[in-house]
C-alpha angles and dihedrals in degrees: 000000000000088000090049103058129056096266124077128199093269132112085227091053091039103055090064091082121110125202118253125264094221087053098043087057101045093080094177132057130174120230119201120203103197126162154077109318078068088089111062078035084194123159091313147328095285087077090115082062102036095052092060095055111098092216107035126102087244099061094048082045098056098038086060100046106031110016138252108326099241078067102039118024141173084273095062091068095066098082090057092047084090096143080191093161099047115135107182091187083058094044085050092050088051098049086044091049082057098057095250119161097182134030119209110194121186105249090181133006128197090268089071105237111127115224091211138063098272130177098210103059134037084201089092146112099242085055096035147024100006098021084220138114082230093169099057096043084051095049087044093057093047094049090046077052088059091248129135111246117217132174136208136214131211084164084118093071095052096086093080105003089106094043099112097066086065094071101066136023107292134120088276088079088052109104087203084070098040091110093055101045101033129205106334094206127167114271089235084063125093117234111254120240092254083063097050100045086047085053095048093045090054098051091042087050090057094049099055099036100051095013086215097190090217117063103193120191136194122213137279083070080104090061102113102246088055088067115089085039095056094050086050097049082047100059086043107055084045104053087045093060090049086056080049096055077234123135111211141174135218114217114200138154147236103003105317094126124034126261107281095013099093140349115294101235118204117195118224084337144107136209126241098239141351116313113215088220111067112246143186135232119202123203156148141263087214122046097221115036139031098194124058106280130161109255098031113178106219132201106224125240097257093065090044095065077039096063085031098065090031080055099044097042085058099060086259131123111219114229107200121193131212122187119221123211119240098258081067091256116136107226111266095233093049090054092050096050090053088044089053090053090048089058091044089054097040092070098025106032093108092078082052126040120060088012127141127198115278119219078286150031110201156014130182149083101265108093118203134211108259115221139017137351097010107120087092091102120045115231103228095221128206131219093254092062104093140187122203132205129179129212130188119184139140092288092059144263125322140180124198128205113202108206100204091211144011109289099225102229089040099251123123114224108200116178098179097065104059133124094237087047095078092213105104089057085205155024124315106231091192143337129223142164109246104241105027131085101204116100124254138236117225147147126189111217128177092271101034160358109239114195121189101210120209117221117292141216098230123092094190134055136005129311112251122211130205140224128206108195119209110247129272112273115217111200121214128273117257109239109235106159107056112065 
């Protein structure tokens, strides 16, 4: 197949992909962390790691409530992953309510049970647990909710994540369970080529078998022996969506893929400006799990259109995960957080779809942690820190200012729009608040524009105004033939 499609199984060939329109205007995608590490629901979804680790919390944890581990192991988990009460239509209405374009499961986490129906493992959900392919009925509903199905894969990780229950006396030294847990290599050791073929035929199984239209990968992909065999996945998910008549994208992060030749993936991270190439950054609702677990710390919703716009302003797509208990519910106050973020951006998702950085990202006093891993403490913003987004169509230019919160006398200060600022570049035809109908009252002056907002409808996030540029004027051609 890669010798069949227009792409080969080279950086130089690789990096002529672009990412997909479709994909570039969908902004917001939904993850989704299921699994069974659900079960226990204790501290994350490394639990099948951590409980194999002689001095972590995990390991004390699950010797008091479930016994030693040679006795009770990650396996014994799977009978009570049951997920009876999953309703993927409901779980697509819901992602759809939020204003989501894409939806990213987990097909396989580290802990090495696929998510999908797989031939080349028993260790999966249409065989265990649940007894379901719950994957595929998932990415069918998606697809029936007018939505673009995507997968991820943590499968990398698997060669030592298990590793700690091989130094004591537990079920990961049972050969009867070496499929399940996998190798259990040291970290320092670089994965055989047994494992790496076995990696890059199961994500090729679950490409062809489900097409997800978004390949997310974790990290450790980066690691040196992945390479060729990245280069080769790549071509060929490519040059099987060419066969489609599909466009897709590959999200990854650090430095696993060449630049151009995927989607540059940040966890829980942002960028300090605008990055030419468009990126991902991929985050929580809560801010220390990603699994179900009991005691879940979540950011509210209004810091999640906060890091959406910040995201967005910035040439990103925001990929938001949600964990689902292990009865298949998704947890009440998670619904009602994306549920918080569809209404924002049913009033105010103008400023966001379809949107492209403006000169621009940013003004405002609040500075923010640049990279990975910083979303663990919430900025408080204030109203004068400010996202903008730009828009050209047929009906004209526009320009959006995302107030990041409520001014509180109820006048916008935007520095960056002001006649003296140099930015605009021309003239503002008319100002108004994105979802309200009332008129505004404005005045653009050398160090600012000051907007007075009416009331709005909108009880999260900030208000978003909205610029309508004049026109660019062409100015006629000198005549220099005709004396």
């Amino acid at each position: 197949m890669i010798d069949a499609g227009p792409y080969s199984a080279e950086w130089e060939s690789l990096s002529r992909y672009e990412p997909p329109r479709w994909y570039v205007d969908a902004k917001l995608g939904i993850f989704i962390h299921w699994g069974v590490y659900s079960v226990p629901a204790f501290h994350n979804e490394w639990y099948s790691r951590n409980m194999y680790l002689e001095a972590s919390e995990d390991f004390a944890h699950h010797r008091e409530n479930y016994g030693e581990q040679r006795d009770f192991g990650y396996k014994d988990f799977i009978p009570h992953f049951t997920m009876k009460d999953f309703d993927p239509d409901d779980w697509a209405a819901l992602f759809k309510r939020a204003g989501a374009q894409f939806v990213v499961p987990v097909a396989e986490h580290h802990d090495g049970f696929a998510m999908y129906d797989t031939a080349r493992s028993r260790w999966n959900a249409a065989t265990m647990g649940p007894h379901r392919d719950v994957f595929g009925d998932l990415a069918a509903a998606v697809d029936r909710a007018w939505i673009v199905p995507g997968a991820s894969s943590h499968r990398a990780e698997h060669w030592f994540f298990m590793n700690g229950g091989s130094r004591f006396d537990s079920d990961v030294r049972d050969p009867a369970y070496a499929d399940f847990y996998g190798p259990a290599q040291r970290e320092e050791v670089a994965p055989n080529a047994r494992f790496l073929e076995d990696w890059l035929l199961r994500t090729v199984e679950f490409i062809d078998k489900y097409r997800p239209q978004v390949l997310w990968f974790d990290w450790w992909i980066e690691q040196p022996a992945f390479e060729p065999y990245l280069r080769q996945l790549a071509a060929y998910y490519y040059n099987r969506a060419a066969e489609w008549g599909r466009e897709v994208a590959i999200n990854y992060k650090w430095d696993a893929f060449a630049e151009g030749s995927a989607v540059y993936d940040i966890e829980r991270g942002t960028m300090g400006g605008i990055r030419p190439a468009v990126w991902q950054n991929d985050t929580a609702i809560s801010k220390n799990s990603w699994s179900w677990i009991e005691g879940h710390e979540y950011k509210s919703v209004d810091a999640l259109i906060a890091e959406l716009a910040d995201t967005v302003s910035k040439n990103g797509l925001l990929l938001l995960n949600v964990g689902p208990k292990p009865d298949g519910t998704i947890p009440g106050h998670e619904r009602l957080i994306l549920e918080g973020i569809g209404d924002w951006l049913s009033l105010h998702g103008e400023a966001i779809y379809g949107t492209r950085p403006w000169v621009i990202a940013q003004e405002g006093p609040t500075q923010l942690t640049v990279g990975s891993f910083v979303d663990a403490d919430t900025p408080e913003y204030t109203s004068a820190d400010i996202r903008f987004t730009t828009r050209s169509d047929v009906t004209g230019d526009y320009v959006y200012a995302i107030l990041l919160a409520e001014p509180e006398n109820g006048v916008a200060h935007v520095r960056s729009l002001a006649s003296g600022s140099g930015l605009l570049g021309r003239e503002i035809r008319e100002v108004t608040l994105l979802g309200s109908a009332q008129p505004v009252t404005w005045e653009q002056t050398s160090t600012e524009l000051r907007v007075v907002l009416p009331p709005r409808q909108s009880a999260a996030g900030g208000p978003v105004i909205k610029l309508f540029l004049d026109g660019v004027v062409v100015p006629p051609r000198q005549d220099f033939l005709h004396g």
